[in-house]
Structure formats: structure tokens, C-alpha cells
Backbone as CSV, one residue per row, in Angstrom:
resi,resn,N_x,N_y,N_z,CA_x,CA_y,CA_z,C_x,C_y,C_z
1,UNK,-6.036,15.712,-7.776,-6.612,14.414,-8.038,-5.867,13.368,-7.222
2,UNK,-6.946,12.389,-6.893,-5.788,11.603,-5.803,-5.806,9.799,-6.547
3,UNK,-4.179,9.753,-6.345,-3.978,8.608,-7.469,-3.859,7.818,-6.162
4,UNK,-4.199,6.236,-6.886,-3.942,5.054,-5.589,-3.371,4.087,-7.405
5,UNK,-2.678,3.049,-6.405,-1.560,2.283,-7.099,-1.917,0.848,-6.092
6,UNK,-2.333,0.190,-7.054,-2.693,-1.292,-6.157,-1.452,-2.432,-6.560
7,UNK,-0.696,-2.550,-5.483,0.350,-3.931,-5.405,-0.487,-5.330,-4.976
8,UNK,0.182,-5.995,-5.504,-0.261,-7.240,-5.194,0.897,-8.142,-5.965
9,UNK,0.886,-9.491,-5.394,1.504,-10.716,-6.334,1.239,-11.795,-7.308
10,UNK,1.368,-11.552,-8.509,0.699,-12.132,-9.125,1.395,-12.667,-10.380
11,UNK,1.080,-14.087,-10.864,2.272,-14.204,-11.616,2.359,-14.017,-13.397
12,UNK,2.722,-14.146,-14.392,3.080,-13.299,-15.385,2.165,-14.374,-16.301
13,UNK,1.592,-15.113,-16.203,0.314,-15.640,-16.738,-0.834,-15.028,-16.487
14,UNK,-1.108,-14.547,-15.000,-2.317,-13.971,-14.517,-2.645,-12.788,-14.572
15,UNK,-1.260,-11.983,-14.829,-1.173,-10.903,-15.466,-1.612,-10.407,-16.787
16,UNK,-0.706,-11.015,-17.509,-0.745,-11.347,-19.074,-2.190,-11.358,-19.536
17,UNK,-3.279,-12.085,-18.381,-4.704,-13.020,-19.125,-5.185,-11.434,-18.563
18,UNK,-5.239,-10.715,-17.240,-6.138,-9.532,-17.311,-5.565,-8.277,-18.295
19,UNK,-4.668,-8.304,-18.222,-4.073,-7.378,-19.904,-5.245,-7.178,-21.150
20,UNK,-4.809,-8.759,-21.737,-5.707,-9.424,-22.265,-7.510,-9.137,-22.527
21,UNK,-7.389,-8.951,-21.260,-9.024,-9.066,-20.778,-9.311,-7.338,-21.011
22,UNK,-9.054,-6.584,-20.508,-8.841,-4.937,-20.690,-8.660,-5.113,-21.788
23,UNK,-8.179,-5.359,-22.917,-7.957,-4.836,-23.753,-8.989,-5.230,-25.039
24,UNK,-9.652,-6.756,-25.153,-10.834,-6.902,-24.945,-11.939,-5.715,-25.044
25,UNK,-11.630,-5.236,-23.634,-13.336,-5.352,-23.574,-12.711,-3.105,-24.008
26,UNK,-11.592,-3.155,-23.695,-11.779,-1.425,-24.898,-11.907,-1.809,-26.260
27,UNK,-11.740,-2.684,-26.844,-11.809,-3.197,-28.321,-13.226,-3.131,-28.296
28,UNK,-14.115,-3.731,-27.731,-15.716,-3.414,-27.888,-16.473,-2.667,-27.576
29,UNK,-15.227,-1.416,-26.602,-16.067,-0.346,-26.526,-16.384,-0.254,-25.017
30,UNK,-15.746,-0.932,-24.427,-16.649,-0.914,-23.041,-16.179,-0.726,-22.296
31,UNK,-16.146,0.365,-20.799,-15.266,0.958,-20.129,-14.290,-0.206,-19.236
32,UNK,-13.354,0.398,-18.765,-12.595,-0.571,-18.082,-13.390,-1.243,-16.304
33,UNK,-13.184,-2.443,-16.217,-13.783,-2.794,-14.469,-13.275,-2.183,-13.453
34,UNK,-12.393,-2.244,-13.366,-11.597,-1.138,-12.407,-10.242,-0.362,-12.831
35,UNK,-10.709,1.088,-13.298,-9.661,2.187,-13.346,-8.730,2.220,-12.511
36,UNK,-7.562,1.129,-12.166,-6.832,1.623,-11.356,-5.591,1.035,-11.792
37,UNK,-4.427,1.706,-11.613,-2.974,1.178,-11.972,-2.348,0.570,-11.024
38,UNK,-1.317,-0.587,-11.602,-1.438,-1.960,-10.705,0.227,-1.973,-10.632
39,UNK,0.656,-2.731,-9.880,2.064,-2.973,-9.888,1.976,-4.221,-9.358
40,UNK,2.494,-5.495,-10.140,2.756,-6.672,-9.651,4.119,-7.566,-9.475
41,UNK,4.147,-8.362,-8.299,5.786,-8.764,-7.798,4.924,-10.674,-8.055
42,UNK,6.154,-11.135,-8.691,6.212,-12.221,-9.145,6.125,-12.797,-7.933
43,UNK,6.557,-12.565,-6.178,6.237,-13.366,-5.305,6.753,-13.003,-3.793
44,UNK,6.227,-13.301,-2.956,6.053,-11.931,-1.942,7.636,-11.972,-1.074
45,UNK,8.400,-12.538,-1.738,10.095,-12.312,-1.120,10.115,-10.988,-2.292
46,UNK,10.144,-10.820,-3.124,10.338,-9.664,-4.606,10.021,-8.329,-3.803
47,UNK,8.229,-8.754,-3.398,7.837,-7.769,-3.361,8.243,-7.198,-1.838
48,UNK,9.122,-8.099,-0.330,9.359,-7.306,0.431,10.818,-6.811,0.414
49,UNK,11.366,-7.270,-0.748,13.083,-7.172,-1.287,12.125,-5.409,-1.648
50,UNK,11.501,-5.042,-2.415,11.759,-3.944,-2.690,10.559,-3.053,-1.974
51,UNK,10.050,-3.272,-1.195,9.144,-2.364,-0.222,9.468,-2.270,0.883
52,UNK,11.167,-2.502,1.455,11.522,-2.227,2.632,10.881,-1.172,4.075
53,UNK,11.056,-1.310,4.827,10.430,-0.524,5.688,11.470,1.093,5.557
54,UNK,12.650,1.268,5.105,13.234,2.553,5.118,12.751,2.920,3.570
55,UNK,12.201,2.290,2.336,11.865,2.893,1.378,10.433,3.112,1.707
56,UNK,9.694,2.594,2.212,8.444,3.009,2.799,8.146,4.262,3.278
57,UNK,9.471,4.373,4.392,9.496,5.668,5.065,10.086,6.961,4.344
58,UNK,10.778,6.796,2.982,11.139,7.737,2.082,9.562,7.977,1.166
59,UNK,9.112,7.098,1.074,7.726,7.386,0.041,7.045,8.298,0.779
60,UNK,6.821,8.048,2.617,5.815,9.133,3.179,6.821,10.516,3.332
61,UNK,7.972,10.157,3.409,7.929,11.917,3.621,7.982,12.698,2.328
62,UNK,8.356,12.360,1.229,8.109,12.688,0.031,6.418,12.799,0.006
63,UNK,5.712,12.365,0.113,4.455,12.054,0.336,3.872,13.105,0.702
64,UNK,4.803,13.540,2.237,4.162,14.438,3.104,4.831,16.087,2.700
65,UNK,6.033,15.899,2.144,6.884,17.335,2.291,6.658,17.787,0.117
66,UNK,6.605,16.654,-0.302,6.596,17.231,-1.746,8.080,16.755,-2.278
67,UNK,8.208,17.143,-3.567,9.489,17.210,-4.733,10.753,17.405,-3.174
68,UNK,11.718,16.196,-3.398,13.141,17.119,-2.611,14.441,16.147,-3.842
69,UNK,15.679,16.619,-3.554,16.317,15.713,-4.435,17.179,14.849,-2.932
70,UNK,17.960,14.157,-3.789,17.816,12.882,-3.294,18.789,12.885,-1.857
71,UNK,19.820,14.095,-1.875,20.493,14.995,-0.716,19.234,15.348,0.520
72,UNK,18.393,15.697,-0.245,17.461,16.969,0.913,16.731,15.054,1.547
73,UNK,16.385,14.064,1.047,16.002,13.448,1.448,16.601,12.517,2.290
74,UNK,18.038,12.087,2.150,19.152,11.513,3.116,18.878,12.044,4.379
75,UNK,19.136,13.350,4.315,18.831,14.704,5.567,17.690,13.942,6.447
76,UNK,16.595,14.502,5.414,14.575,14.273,5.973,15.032,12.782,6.683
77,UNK,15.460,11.496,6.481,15.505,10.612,6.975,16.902,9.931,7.892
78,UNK,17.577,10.753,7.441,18.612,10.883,8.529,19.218,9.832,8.343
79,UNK,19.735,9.216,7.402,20.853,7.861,5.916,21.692,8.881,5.676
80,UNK,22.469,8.284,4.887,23.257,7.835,3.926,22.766,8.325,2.625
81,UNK,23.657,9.032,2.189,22.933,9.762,0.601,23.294,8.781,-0.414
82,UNK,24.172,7.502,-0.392,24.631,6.693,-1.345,23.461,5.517,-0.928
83,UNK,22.966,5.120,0.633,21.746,4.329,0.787,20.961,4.977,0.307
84,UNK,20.265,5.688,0.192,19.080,6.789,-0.035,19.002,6.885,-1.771
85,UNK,20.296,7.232,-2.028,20.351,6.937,-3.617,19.826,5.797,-3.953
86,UNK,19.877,4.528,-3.608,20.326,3.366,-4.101,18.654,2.839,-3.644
87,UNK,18.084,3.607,-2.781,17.112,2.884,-2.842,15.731,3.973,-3.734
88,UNK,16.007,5.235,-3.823,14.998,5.531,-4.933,15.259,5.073,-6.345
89,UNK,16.634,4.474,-6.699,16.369,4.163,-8.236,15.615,2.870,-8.119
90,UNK,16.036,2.118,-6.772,14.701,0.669,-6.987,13.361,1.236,-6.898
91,UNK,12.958,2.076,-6.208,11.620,2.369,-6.254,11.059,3.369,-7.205
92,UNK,12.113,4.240,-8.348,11.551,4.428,-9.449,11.515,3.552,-10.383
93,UNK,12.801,2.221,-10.140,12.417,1.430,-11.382,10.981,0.854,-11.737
94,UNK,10.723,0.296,-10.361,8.990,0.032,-10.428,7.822,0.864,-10.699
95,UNK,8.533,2.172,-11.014,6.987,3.494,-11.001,6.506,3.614,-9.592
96,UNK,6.919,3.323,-8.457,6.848,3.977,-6.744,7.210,5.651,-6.972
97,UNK,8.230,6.179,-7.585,8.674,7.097,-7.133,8.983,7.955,-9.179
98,UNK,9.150,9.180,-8.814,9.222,9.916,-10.490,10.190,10.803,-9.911
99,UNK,9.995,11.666,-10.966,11.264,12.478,-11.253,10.245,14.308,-11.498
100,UNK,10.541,15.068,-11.155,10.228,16.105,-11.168,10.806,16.918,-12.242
101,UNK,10.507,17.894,-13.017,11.377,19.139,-14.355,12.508,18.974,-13.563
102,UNK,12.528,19.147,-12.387,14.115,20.023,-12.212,14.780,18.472,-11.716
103,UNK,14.471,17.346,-11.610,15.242,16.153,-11.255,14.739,15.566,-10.086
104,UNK,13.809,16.637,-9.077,13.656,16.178,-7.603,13.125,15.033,-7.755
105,UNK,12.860,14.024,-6.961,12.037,13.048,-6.607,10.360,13.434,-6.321
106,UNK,9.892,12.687,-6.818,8.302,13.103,-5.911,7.812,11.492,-6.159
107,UNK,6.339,11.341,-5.455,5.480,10.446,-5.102,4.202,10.302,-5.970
108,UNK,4.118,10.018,-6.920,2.670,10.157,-8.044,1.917,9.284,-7.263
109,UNK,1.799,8.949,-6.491,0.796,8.361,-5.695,0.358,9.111,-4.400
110,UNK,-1.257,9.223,-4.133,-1.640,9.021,-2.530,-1.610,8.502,-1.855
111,UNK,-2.132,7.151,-2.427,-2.054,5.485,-1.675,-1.226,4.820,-2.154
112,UNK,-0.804,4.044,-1.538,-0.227,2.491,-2.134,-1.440,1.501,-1.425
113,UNK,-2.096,0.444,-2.111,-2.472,-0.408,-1.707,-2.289,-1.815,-2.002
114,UNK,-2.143,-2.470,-1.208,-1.527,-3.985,-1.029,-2.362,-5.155,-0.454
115,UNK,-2.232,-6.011,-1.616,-2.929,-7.089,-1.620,-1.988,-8.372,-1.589
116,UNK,-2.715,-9.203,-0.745,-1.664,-10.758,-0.840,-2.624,-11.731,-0.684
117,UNK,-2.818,-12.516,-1.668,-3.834,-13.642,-1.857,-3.126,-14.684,-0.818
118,UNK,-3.974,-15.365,-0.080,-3.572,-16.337,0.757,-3.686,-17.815,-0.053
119,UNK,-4.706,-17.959,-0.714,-5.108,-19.421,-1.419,-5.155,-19.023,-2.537
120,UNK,-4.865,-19.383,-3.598,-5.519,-19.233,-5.088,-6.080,-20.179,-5.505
């Protein structure tokens, strides 16, 4: 099954009100508007503080190679196993990245997709 994960910035009012709104409309019974799980950054310094371009490049090879722990992945990207550490616990804190039975890292996502409102 292929999961997608939609980022975007959005702030904890606008959040809060589509919560709100989902929850609504399962209270009356009525399917959700769009099935998809969201991850939101209070404002787009947040969100490039933790979507660096070297955690980017740890999400695809995990992505591409499967479960490794966090050694086999220093290697795959050719860091620092204390950088490499330090940046999958930021990207599991957000739900980017999980944990496998045996501890490995893996990618519960296919996509990441990213949105940035220009005007609101």
C-alpha cells in the first residue's frame, strides 16, 4: 500500500479548526474529505530547520534500500554516526521516520508532499 504524508505550514488555529472539522463530520457519519495524514510546521524556518537536505537524503535511501539501523545508514551516506543519529531522532520525532521490531529505522512513507501557501 502506498502511504503519502502531506507537509505544509500552518498555524495551530488552522489546524485546531480542520481537526475540528473531521471530527464533525465522523460524528455525523460522513466519510472524511481527504484521507490523508498531514504534518504541520508552525512556519517555514521550522519546517526547513528540520527537512534539511542531508535528512532528505537519509529518508530516500531508507526509502530506496529498506529497514537499516542507524550505523548501516552513516555508512549508506557516508556521515558521522553521532550526525546521522542526531538527525533521525528529529525526523522520528515528527513521524518522518519509525522504528522497525528489531530497532532499524524505516520510512512509513512513499511520498512526502509539500505545500507552502504564498498568500493566505
Amino acid at each position: 500500500m502506498k502511504r503519502r504524508i502531506g507537509i505544509s505550514i500552518k498555524g495551530e488555529r488552522e489546524s485546531a479548526h480542520e481537526f475540528v472539522e473531521a471530527w464533525r463530520r465522523a460524528e455525523q457519519g460522513q466519510p472524511p474529505q481527504q484521507p490523508v495524514e498531514r504534518l504541520y510546521f508552525g512556519d517555514l524556518a521550522t519546517m526547513l530547520k528540520v527537512l534539511t537536505p542531508r535528512r532528505l537524503e537519509a529518508l530516500k535511501i531508507l526509502s530506496k534500500t529498506g529497514p537499516l539501523s542507524v550505523r548501516a545508514l552513516a555508512r549508506a551516506t557516508k556521515r558521522d554516526y553521532k550526525n546521522v543519529h542526531r538527525d533521525a531522532g528529529a525526523l522520528e520525532r515528527v513521524g518522518l521516520l519509525g522504528r522497525s521490531a528489531d530497532g532499524r529505522l524505516t520510512v512509513p512513507w512513499n511520498s512526502i508532499v509539500a505545500e507552502i501557501t504564498l498568500a493566505a
